[in-house]
C-alpha positions in Angstrom: -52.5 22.7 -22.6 -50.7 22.9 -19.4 -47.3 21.4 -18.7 -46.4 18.5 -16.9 -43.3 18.7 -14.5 -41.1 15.6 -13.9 -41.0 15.1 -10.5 -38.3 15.7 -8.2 -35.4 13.2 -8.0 -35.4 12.8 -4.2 -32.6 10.8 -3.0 -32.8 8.4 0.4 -30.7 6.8 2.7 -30.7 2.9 2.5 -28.7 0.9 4.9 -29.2 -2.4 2.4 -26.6 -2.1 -0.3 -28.3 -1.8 -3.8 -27.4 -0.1 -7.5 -27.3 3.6 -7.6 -28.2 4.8 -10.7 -28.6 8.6 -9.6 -25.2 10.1 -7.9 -24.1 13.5 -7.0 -21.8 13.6 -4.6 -21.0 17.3 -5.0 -24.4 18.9 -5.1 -24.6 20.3 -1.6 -28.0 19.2 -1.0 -28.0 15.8 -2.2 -24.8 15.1 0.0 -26.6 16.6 2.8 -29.9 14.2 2.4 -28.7 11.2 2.4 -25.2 10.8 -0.1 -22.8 11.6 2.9 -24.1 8.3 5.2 -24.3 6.2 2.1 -20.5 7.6 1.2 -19.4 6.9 5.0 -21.3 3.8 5.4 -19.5 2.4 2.0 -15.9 4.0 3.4 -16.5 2.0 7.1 -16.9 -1.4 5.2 -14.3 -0.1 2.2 -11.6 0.2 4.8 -12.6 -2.9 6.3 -11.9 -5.0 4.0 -8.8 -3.1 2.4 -7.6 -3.5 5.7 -7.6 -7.5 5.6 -6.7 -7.4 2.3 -3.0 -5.6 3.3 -3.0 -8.4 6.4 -3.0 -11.6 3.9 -0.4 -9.5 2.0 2.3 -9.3 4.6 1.3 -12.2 6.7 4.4 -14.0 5.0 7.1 -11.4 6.9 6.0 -13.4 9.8 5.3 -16.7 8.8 9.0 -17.5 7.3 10.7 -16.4 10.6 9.2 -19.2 12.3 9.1 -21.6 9.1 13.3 -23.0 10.0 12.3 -23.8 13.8 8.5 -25.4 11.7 11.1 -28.0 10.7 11.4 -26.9 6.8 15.0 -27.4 5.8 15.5 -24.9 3.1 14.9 -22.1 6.0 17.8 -23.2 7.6 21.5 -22.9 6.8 23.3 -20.5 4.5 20.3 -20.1 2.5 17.4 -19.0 5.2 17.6 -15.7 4.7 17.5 -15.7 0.9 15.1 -17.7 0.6 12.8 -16.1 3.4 13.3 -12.9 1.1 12.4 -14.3 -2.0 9.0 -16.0 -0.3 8.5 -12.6 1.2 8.9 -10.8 -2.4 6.9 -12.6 -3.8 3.4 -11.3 -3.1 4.7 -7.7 -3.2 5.1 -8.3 -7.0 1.9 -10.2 -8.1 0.3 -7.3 -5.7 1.8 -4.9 -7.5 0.5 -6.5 -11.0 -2.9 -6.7 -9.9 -3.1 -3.1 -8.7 -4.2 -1.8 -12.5 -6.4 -4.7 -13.5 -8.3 -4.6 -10.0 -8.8 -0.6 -10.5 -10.6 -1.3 -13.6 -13.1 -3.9 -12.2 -14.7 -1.5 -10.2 -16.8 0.1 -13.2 -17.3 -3.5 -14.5 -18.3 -5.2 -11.4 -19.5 -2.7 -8.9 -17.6 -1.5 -5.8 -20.2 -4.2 -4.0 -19.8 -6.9 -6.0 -16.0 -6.7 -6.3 -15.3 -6.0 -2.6 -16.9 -9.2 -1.8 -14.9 -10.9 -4.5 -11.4 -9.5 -3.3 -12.2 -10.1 -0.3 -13.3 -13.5 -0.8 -9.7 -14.3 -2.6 -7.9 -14.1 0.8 -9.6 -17.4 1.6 -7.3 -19.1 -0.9 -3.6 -18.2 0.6 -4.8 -18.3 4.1 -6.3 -21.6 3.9 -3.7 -23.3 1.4 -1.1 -21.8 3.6 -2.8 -23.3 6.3 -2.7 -27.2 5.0 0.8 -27.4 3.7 2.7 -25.6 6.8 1.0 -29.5 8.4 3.1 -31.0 5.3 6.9 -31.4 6.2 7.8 -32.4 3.2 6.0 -30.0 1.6 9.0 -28.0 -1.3 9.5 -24.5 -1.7 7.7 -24.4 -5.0 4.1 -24.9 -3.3 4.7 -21.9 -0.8 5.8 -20.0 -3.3 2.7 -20.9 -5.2 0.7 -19.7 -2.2 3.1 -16.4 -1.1 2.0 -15.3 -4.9 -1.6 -15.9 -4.1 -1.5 -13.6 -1.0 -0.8 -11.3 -3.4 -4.3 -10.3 -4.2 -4.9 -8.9 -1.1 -2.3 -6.0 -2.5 -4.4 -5.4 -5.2 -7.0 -4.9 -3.1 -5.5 -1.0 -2.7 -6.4 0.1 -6.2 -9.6 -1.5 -6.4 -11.2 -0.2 -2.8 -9.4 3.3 -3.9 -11.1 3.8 -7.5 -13.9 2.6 -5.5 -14.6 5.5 -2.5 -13.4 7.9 -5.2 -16.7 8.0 -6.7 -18.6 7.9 -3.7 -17.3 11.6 -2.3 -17.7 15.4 -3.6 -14.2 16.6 -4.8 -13.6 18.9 -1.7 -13.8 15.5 0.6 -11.8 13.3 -1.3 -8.5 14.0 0.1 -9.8 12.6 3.6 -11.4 9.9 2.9 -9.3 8.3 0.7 -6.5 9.5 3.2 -8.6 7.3 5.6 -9.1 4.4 3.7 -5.1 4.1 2.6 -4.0 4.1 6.0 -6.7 2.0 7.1 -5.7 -0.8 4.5 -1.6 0.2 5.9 -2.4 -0.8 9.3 -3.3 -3.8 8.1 0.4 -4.6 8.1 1.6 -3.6 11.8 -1.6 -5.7 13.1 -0.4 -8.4 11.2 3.2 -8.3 12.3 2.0 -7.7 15.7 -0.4 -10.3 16.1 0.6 -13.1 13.9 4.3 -13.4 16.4 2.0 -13.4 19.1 -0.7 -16.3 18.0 2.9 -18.2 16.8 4.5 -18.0 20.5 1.0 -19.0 21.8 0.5 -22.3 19.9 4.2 -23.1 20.4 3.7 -23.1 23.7 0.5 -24.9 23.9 1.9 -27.8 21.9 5.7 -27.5 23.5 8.7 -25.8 21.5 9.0 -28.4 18.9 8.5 -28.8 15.2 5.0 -29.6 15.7 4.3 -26.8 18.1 5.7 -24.3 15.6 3.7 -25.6 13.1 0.3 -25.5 15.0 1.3 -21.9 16.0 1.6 -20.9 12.3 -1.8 -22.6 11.7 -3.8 -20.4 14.3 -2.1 -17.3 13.3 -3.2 -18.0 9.6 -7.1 -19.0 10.3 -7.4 -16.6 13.2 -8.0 -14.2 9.8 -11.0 -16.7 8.3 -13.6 -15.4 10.4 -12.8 -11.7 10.2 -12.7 -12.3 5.9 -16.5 -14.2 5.8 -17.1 -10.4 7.8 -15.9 -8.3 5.3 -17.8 -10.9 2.7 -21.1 -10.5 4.8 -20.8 -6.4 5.0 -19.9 -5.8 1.7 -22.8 -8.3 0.1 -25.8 -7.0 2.6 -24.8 -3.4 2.9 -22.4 -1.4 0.2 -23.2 0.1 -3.0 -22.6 0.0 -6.7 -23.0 3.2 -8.3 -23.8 3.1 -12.2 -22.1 6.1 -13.0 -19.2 4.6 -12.0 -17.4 4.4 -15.5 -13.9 4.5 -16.9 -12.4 6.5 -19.2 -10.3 4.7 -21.4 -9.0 8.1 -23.0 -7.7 9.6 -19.4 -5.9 6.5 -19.0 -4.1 7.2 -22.4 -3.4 10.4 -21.9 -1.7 9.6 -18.2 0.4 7.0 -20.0 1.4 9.4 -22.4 2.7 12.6 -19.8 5.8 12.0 -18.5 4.8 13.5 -15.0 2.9 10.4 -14.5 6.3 8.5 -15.2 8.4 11.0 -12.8 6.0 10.3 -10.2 6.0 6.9 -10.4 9.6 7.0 -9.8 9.3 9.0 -6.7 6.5 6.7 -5.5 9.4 3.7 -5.6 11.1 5.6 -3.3 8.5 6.3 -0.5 5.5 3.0 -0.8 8.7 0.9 -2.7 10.5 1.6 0.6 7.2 1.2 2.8 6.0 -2.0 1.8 9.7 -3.6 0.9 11.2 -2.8 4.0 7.9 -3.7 6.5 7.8 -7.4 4.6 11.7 -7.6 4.9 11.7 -6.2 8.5 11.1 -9.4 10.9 13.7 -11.3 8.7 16.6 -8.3 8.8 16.0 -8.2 12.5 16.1 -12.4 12.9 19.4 -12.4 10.7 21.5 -9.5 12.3 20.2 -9.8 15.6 19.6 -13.3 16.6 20.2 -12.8 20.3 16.9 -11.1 19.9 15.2 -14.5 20.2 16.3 -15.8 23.8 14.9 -12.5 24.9 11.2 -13.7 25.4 9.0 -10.4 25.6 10.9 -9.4 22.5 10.6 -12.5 20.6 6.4 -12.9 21.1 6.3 -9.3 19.9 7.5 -10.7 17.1 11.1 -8.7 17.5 9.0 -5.4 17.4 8.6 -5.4 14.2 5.2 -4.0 13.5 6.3 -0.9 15.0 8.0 0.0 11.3 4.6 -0.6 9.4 2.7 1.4 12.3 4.8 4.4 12.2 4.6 4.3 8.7 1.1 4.1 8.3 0.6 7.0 11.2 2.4 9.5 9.3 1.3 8.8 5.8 -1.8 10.9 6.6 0.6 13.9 8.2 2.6 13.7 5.2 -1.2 15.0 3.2 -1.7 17.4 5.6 1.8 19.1 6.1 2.1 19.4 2.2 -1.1 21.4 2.1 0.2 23.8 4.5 4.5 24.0 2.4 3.7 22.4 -0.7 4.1 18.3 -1.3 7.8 19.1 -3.3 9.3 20.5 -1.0 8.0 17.8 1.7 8.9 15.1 -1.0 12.5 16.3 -1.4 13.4 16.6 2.4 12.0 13.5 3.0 14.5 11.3 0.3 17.1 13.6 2.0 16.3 11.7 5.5 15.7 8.7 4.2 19.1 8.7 2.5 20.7 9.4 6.2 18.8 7.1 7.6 20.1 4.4 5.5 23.5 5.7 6.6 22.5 5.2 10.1 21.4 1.7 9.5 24.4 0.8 7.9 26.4 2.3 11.0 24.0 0.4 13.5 25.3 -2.5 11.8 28.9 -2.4 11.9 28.8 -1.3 15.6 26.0 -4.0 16.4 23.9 -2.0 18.3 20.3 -2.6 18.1 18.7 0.7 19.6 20.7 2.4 16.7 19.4 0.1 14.5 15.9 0.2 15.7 16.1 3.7 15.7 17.0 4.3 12.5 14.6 1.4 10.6 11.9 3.4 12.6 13.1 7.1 11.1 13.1 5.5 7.9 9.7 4.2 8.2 8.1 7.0 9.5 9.8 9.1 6.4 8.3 6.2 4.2 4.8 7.3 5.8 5.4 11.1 4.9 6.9 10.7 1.6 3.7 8.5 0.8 1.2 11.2 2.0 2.9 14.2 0.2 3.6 12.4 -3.2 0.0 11.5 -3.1 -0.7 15.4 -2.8 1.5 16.1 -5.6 -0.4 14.0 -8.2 -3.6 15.7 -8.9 -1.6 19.4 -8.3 0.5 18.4 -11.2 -2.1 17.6 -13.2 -4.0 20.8 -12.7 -1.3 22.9 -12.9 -0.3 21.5 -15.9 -4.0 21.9 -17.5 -4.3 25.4 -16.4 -0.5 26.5 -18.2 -2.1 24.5 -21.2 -4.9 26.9 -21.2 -3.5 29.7 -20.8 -0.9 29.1 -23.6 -3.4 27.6 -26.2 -6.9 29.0 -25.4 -8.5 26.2 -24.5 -11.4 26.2 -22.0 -10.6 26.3 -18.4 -13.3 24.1 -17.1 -13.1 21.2 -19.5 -9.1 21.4 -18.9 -9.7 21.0 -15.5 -12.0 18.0 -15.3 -9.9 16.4 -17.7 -7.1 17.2 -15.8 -8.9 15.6 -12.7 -9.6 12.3 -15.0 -6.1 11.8 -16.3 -4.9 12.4 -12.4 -7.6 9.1 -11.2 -5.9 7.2 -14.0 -2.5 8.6 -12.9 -2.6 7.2 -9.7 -3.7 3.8 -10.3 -0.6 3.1 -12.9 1.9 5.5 -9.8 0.1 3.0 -7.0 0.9 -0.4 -9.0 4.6 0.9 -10.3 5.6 1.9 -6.3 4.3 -1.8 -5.2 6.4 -2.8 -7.7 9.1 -1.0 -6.2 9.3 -3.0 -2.9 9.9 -6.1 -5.2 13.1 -4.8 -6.3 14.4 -3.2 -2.8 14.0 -6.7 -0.8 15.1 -8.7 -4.3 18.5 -6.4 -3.8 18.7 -7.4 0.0 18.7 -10.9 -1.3 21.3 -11.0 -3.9 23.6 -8.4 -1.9 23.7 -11.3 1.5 23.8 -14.5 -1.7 26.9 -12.6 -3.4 28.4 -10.1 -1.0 27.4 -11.9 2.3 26.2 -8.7 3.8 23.7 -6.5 2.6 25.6 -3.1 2.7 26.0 -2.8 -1.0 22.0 -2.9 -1.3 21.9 -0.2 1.7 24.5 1.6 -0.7 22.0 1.6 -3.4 19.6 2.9 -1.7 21.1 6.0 -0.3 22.3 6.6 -4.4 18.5 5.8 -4.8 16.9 8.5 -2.6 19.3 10.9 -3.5 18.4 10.6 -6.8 14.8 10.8 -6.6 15.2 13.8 -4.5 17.2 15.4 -6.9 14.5 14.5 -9.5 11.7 16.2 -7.2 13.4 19.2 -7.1 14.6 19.3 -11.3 11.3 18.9 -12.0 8.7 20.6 -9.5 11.0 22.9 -7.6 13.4 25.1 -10.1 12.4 28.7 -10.3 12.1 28.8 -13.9 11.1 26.0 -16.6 13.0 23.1 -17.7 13.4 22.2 -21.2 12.1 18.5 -22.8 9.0 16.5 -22.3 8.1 17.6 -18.9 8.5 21.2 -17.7 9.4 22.3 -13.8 5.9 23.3 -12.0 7.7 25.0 -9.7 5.5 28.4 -10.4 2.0 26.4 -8.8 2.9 25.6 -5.8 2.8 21.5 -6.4 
């Protein structure tokens, strides 16, 4: 009786988006028939809406600068400046929260189905924000309420991350989900760019009055609506869901359980803590110290050149990957808390002599460290994990290859608990600015802090992952692979 062959599984192209059931990202011939537009097509509408979702984050670092002159009396006085902090910390925690939550809906949901979700969230804070700034009277407790709700567009990160992940062959991975992060960090300089501008412009259409400020706040907030029923529209008619897309429930215990995953989370405070606090804290800083800044017209409709932090942050995270390929991501990691820990200095400095070029200067330095620090901590995490696996083998026999793709596993689940734990992080560096101004009325002892903070972590990079022999404890020094 003569055998039947299955036929061949032939994969095709599809530009609607549907359920995958069949992916293989890393067979050469599969990605080259069809899985690399599909994975490119998914990553142009991923980034997309990541993008938006990092704008609705950080639209509050502009909104409360303008929110006193809007005519809302707890922004003015004594208490402005804590209060614009606290509104502005606010959706850099819930963010935060929602990082690990919205990295496990993508196996339940679907990257398609999910994307259009997340994306459709930002229609909440950006139209509630939108009706109360018209309310006068409305009390700090509702815009609290709504700078929390802008929150979900930093959660937005994890999910659109564990999402490309499965779309693209390990080699490839690096660069596009080095793409997509600092797609969804521009998000912030547009925002702080555009969102001063769109202010200025409705003030002056309606006069410089209460009124004017608060239809210029308006526009800047639903100039955003159509680009989010986009994003909706893209994601529902053309990105995929990929059934294989599972999670492993295991990995995720295991990352818990290694202290690397801990260590690194720790160093990711220092470098996204410092990104993301510092570009929502940024516009107020530069209101408070340097108010003269505001009769200075250019100046004030770019919105006191603020975005220019979050854009040279987001421009070098990617050189930060690709320099710590070529020297290792340690030794990248430690120089980089070494600067930011002078650069702090330098702020501090710029302060007491009131220069703003200095001061400028020096936020900018820091920012662009910031961007470095994220790209080569980012490199560090899956080397760890495979350099641990393959000193685990060695010592106890155990198979190579099923070390390694566990290793690979418990490094996906390491970075989604690292990603929410540095969010986290800018919570606590603009919550210090805050109570160093309420109790110290200045914020040197926070700058203090920090410069005790990145030496720190520096010193932990190199205890841990750049000593020339091993440490004793929980979690040895990797010096030996290169991390």
């Amino acid at each position: 009786m003569a055998t039947v062959e299955a036929p061949e599984f032939t994969f095709r192209y599809q530009q609607r988006g549907r359920w995958i059931d069949h992916w293989e990202p890393d067979n050469n011939e599969f990605w080259e028939n069809g899985g690399r537009q599909t994975a490119r097509k998914n990553l142009i509408f991923s980034v997309f809406a990541e993008n938006l979702g990092f704008s609705i984050w950080v639209i509050w670092a502009s909104v409360v600068t303008a929110m006193g002159s809007a005519g809302f009396h707890f922004m003015t006085g004594p208490s402005a400046v804590s209060n614009a902090l606290l509104l502005t910390s606010t959706p850099t925690l819930v963010g935060a929260a929602l990082r690990i939550p919205y990295t496990f809906a993508i196996p339940r949901f679907g990257g398609r189905a999910f994307t259009v979700f997340s994306a459709g969230m930002l229609l909440v804070p950006t139209l509630g924000l939108a009706w109360f700034i018209n309310q006068p009277q409305t009390p700090m407790w509702v815009f609290m309420v709504l700078a929390a709700l802008a929150g979900v567009g930093g959660g937005n990160f994890s999910s659109s991350m564990a999402n490309i992940n499965f779309f693209f062959p390990e080699g490839k991975k690096g660069a596009a989900l080095g793409i997509n992060a600092a797609g969804g960090n521009l998000g912030v300089a547009q925002t702080q760019l555009f969102v001063p501008l769109i202010i200025t412009l409705g003030t002056h259409i309606m006069a410089k009055n209460p009124g004017g400020f608060r239809f210029g706040i308006t526009l800047a907030v639903l100039m955003w609506i159509p680009f989010i029923l986009i994003a909706m529209f893209g994601a529902l008619r053309y990105m995929d869901s990929l059934s294989g897309a599972k999670s492993d429930g295991t990995s995720y215990k295991s990352a818990l359980g290694n202290p690397h995953t801990w260590v690194m989370a720790v160093l990711y405070v220092g470098t996204f803590g410092s990104f993301i606090g510092y570009s929502f804290a940024f516009p107020t800083l530069l209101k408070a110290n340097f108010p003269e800044l505001a009769k200075i017209g250019w100046m004030g409709t770019l919105g006191n050149l603020a975005f220019l932090g979050a854009l040279v942050g987001s421009m070098s995270r990617p050189f930060g990957g690709w320099v710590s390929d070529k020297l290792s991501g340690a030794r990248i990691t430690l120089c980089v808390f070494g600067g930011m820990a002078i650069a702090t200095l330098l702020i501090m400095m710029s302060l007491s002599a009131k220069s703003f070029p200095l001061y400028l200067i020096s936020f900018l330095l820091l920012f662009a460290l910031s961007g470095v620090g994220n790209g080569s901590t980012y490199r560090m995490i899956p080397m760890i994990f495979t350099a641990e696996a393959r000193r685990r083998a060695s010592e106890t026999g155990q198979d190579i290859g099923a070390a390694l793709i566990s290793a690979k596993r418990q490094a996906g689940a390491a970075i989604g608990v690292i990603g929410a734990v540095g969010a986290a992080g800018g919570w606590v560096l603009q919550q210090a600015l805050r109570l160093s101004g309420l109790h110290y009325g200045n914020m040197n002892p926070a700058f203090w802090g920090y410069v005790v903070a990145y030496l720190a972590m520096g010193g932990l990079t190199w205890w841990f992952y750049l000593r020339s022999s091993f440490a004793t404890g929980r979690a040895p020094s990797l010096a030996h692979a290169n991390v």
